[in-house]
C-alpha positions, -999 to 999 in steps of 0.1 A, spaced: 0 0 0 27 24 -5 5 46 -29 -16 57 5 -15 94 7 -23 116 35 -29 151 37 2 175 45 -6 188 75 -17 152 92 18 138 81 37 171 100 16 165 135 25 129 129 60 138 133 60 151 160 70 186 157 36 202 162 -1 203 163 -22 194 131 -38 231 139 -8 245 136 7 226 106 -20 238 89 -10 274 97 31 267 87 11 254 48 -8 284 46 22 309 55 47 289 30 68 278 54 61 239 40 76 225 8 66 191 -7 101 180 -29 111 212 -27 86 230 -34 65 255 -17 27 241 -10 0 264 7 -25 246 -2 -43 227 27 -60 199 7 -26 187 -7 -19 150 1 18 131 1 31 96 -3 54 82 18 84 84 -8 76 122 -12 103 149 9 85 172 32 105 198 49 94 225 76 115 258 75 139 241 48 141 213 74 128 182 65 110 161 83 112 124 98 85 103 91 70 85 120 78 50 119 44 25 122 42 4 150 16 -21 164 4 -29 199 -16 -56 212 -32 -51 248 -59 -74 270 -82 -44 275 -99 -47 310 -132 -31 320 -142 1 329 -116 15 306 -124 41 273 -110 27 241 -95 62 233 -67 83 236 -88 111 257 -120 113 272 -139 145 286 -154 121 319 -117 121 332 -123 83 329 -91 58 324 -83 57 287 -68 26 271 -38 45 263 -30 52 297 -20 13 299 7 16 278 43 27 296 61 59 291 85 38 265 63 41 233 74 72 221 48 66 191 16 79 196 -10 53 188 -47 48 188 -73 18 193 -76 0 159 -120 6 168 -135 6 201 -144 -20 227 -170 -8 249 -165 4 287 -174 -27 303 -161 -49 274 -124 -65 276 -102 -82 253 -81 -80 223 -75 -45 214 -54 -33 186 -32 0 190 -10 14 161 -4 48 140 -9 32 103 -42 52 96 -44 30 66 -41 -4 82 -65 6 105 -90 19 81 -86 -18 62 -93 -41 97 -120 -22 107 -140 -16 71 -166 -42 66 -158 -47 30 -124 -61 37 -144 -93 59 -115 -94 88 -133 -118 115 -137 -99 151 -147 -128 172 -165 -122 208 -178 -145 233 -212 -132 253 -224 -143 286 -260 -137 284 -284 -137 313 -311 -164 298 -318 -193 275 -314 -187 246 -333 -206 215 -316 -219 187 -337 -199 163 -327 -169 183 -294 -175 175 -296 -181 143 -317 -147 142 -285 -132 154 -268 -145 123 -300 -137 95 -297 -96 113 -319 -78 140 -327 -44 138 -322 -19 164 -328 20 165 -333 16 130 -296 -2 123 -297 -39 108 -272 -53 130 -261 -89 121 -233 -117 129 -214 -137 104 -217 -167 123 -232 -179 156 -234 -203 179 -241 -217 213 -207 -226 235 -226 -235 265 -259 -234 286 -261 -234 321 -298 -244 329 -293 -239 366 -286 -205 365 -303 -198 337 -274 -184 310 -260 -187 275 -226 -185 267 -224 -180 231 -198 -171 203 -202 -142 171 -179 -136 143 -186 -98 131 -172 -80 103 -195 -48 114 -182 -24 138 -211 -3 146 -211 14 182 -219 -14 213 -233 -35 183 -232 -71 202 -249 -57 233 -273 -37 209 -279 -71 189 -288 -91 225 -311 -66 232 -331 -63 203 -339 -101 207 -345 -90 249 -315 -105 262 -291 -86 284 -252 -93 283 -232 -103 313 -198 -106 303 -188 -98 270 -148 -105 259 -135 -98 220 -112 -132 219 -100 -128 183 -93 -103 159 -80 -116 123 -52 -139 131 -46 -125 164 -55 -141 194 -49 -129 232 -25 -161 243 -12 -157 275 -15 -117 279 -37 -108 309 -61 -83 312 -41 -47 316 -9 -64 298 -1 -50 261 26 -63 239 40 -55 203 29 -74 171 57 -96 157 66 -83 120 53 -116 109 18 -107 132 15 -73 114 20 -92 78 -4 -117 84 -28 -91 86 -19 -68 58 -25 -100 41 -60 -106 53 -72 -73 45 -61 -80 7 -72 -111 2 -109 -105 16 -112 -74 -9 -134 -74 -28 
């Protein structure tokens, strides 16, 4: 994906050296230059073989990285929030000089696998629908639930006007005494708290609910709160995914 472009003034805050805000303000005064020349032009978008320099000085582009963490609950899969609540990125230690994002969101009270980089375009690939890359959650639901409810979950519910819908479902376990469901969905949709939004549409509420896979990635031994790097072989395998479930 070399040919991904991004515009000017993202690609200068990405560096580092200042604000998108005010990058945009250094394009606009001439102070930027694109292969040596001078661009004011906001809209202008650049490659990652093209040379932008700042004040004749050009500029290092910020290496990607990729970050796996066991997110816990009550934690906000962002890098701020206006409650003052924990943010995922406050997990991560003062070593990652990168700064990096959640690859999507996993709800307050929802833990597991969690993705973390700053390749926009990766991101924008495992999170797409189009590109099919399996997110795979487990739901501990208070009730029993039917099989044709399940399969419902697969066929699409609708919910605040939203067809919400699983590629696959099924049943891991059913505890009769207690009265719960343990079950299993494969989504390629990412639409805001859309497994809790899909349980209650059919008038179930979720107990527990943990994201256990994302593309080829699985948790392994990492506990909840613990984060580690993708291997170089991890972050291929899933550049490949994304390309071979295009359609």
């Amino acid at each position: 994906m070399s040919g991904q472009k991004e515009r000017l003034q993202k690609v200068i805050a990405k560096s580092g050296i200042t604000s998108r805000r005010k990058a945009e303000g250094l394009i606009e005064s001439g102070r930027v230059k694109v292969n040596g020349k001078v661009v004011s032009e906001l809209g202008t978008k650049v490659g990652q073989s093209d040379e932008v320099a700042v004040d004749n000085i050009i500029i290092e582009k910020e290496q990607p990285v990729y970050f796996m963490i066991n997110k816990p609950r009550q934690v906000v899969s962002t890098v701020e929030d206006d409650k003052g609540r924990r943010v995922v990125t406050d997990l991560l230690s003062g070593e990652i000089e990168q700064r990096v994002y959640p690859v999507g969101r996993l709800d307050y009270d929802t833990t597991g696998l969690l993705l973390l980089t700053n390749d926009g375009n990766l991101t924008n690939q495992l999170i797409h629908p189009k590109f099919e890359v399996d997110k795979v959650y487990v739901a501990k639901v208070k009730g029993e639930l039917s099989k044709e409810e399940v399969l419902q979950l697969k066929k699409g519910v609708t919910h605040d006007g939203e067809r919400l819908k699983a590629v696959k479902s099924r049943i891991m376990e059913v505890d009769k005494k207690k009265g719960k469901t343990k079950i299993e969905l494969v989504l390629h949709q990412g639409k805001n708290r859309q497994v809790r939004r899909m349980f209650e549409a059919l008038g179930y509420r979720i107990e527990k609910l943990k994201r256990e896979r994302f593309g080829t990635l699985t948790l392994g031994n990492l506990q909840p709160g613990e984060y580690r790097e993708l291997t170089p072989h991890e972050v291929k395998q899933l550049k490949d995914i994304t390309q071979k479930n295009v359609k």
